[in-house]
LUMZA-241784 format. One line per 2 residues: their letters; for each residue x, y, z of N, C-alpha, C. Coordinates in steps of 0.05 Angstrom, whole numbers. Example, Ala and Ser with C-alpha at 12.3 -4.5 7.8 and 13.67 -1.06 7.14 Angstrom:
AS = 264:-114:156:246:-90:156:264:-66:156; 257:-45:142:273:-21:143:258:1:157
This chain:
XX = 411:-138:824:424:-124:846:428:-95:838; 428:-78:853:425:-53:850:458:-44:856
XX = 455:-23:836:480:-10:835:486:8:858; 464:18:865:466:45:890:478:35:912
XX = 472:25:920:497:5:948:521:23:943; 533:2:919:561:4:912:575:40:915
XX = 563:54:909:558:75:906:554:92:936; 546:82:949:541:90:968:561:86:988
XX = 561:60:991:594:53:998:613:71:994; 624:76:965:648:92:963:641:118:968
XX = 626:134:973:611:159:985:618:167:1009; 621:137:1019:619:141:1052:655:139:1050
XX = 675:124:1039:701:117:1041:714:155:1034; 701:165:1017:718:186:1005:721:211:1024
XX = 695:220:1040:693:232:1067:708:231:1084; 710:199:1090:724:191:1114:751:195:1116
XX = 767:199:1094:795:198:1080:800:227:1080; 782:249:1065:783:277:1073:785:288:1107
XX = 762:276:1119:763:281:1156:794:275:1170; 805:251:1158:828:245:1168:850:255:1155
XX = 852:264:1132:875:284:1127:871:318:1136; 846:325:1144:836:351:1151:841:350:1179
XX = 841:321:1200:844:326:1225:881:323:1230; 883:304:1210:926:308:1211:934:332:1203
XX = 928:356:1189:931:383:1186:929:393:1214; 906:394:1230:904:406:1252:919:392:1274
XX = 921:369:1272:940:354:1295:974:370:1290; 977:374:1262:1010:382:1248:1009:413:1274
XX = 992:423:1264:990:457:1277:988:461:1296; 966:441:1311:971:442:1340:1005:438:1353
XX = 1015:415:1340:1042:412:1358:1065:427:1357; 1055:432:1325:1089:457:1322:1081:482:1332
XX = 1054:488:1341:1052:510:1354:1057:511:1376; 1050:495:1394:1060:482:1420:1089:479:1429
XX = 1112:467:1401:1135:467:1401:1146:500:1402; 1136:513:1381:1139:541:1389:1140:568:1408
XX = 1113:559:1429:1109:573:1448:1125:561:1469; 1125:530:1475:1151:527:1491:1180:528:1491
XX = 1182:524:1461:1214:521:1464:1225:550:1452; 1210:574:1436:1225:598:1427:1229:626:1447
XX = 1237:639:1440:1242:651:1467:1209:675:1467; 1203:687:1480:1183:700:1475:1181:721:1464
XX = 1198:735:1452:1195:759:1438:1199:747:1397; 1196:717:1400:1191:696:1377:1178:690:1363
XX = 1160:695:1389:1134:673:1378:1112:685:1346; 1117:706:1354:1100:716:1332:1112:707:1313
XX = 1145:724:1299:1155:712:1280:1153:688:1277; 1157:664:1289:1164:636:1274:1126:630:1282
XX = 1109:642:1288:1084:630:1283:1069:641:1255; 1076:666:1247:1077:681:1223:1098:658:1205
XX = 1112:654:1203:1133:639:1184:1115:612:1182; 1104:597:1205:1091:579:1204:1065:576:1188
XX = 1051:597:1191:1028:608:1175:1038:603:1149; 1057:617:1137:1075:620:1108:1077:602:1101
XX = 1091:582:1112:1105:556:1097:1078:530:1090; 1059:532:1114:1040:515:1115:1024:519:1087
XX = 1008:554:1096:994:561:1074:1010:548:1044; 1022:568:1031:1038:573:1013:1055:547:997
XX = 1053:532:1014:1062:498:1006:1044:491:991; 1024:482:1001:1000:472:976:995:497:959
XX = 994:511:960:990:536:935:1016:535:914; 1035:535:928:1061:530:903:1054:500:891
XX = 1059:480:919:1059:446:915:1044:433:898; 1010:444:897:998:422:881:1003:428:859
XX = 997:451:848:1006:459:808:1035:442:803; 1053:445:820:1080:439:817:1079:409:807
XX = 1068:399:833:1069:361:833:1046:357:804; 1026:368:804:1004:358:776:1016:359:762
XX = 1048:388:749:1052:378:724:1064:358:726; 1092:359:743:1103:335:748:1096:312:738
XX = 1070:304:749:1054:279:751:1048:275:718; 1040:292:707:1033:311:686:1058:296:658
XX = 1083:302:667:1093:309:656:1120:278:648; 1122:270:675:1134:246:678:1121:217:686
XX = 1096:219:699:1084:196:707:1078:198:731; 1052:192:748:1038:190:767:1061:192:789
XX = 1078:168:786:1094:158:808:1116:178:823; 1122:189:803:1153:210:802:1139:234:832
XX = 1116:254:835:1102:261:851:1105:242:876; 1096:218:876:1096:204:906:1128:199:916
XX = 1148:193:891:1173:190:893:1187:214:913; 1177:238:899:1193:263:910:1180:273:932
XX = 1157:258:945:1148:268:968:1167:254:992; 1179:223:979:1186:209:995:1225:224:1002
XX = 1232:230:982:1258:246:983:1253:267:1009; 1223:281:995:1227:299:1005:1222:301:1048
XX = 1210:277:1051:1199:275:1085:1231:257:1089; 1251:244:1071:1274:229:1085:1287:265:1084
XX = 1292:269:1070:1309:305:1079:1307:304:1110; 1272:308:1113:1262:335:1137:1266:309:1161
XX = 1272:288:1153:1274:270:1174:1303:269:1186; 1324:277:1174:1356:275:1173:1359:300:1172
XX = 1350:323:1176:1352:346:1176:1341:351:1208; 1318:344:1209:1311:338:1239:1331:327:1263
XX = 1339:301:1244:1364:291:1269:1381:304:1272; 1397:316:1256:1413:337:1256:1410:352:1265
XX = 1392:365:1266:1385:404:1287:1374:376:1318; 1361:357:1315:1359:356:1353:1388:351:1366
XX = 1400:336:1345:1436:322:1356:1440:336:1362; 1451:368:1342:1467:384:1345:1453:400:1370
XX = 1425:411:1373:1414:416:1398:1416:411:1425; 1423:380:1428:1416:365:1450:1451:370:1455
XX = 1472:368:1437:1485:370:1452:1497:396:1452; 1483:415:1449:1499:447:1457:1486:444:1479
XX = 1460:440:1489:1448:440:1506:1460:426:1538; 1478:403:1535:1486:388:1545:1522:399:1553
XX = 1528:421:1536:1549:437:1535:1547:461:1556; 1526:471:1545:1515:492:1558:1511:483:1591
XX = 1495:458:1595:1487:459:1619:1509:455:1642; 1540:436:1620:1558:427:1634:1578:454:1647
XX = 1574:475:1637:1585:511:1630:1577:527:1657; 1550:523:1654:1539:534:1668:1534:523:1704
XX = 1539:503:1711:1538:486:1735:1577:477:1739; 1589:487:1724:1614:477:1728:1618:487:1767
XX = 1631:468:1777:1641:474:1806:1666:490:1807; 1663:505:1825:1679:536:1824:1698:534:1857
């Protein structure tokens, strides 16, 4: 039995794994860009789409050296560990800025329609 199959197989798996983290990058950019243009005010958008540019770029340029030694330095795992810290943060940081949003928003709207 020939080895090249085998080979060929995982050829095809390693592509397919790059396409789908290359198309979740562009899916990320499309929406927060979207979130931006609708929800900032318009004299904004540049700044927080410039800031967006920054943080995106500049993450993996700081991130991967950072996590390799890490990985490097403590064990494979410790890297997947602190990614998981790090998405529960932006997840509870998230609830927090929509709570606190939704209900100034809900303040605001009650302010502004009050009967006179």
């Amino acid at each position: 039995m020939s080895t090249k199959a085998t080979g060929t197989l995982t050829g095809y798996r390693r592509p397919s794994a790059f396409v789908t983290l290359v198309s979740d990058h562009h899916r990320l950019i499309t929406a927060t860009t979207a979130i931006v243009q609708v929800e900032a005010k318009p004299e904004m958008h540049g700044r927080l789409l410039s800031l967006q540019t920054v943080v995106l770029g500049d993450s993996a340029l700081i991130g991967g050296p950072v996590l390799g030694w890490i990985a490097d330095t403590v064990g494979g795992r410790a890297p997947i560990f602190l990614g998981a810290i790090v998405c529960l943060t932006a997840v509870a940081f998230g609830y927090y800025a929509t709570r606190r949003y939704t209900h100034e928003a809900s303040a605001e709207h009650e302010v502004l329609h009050w009967p006179l």
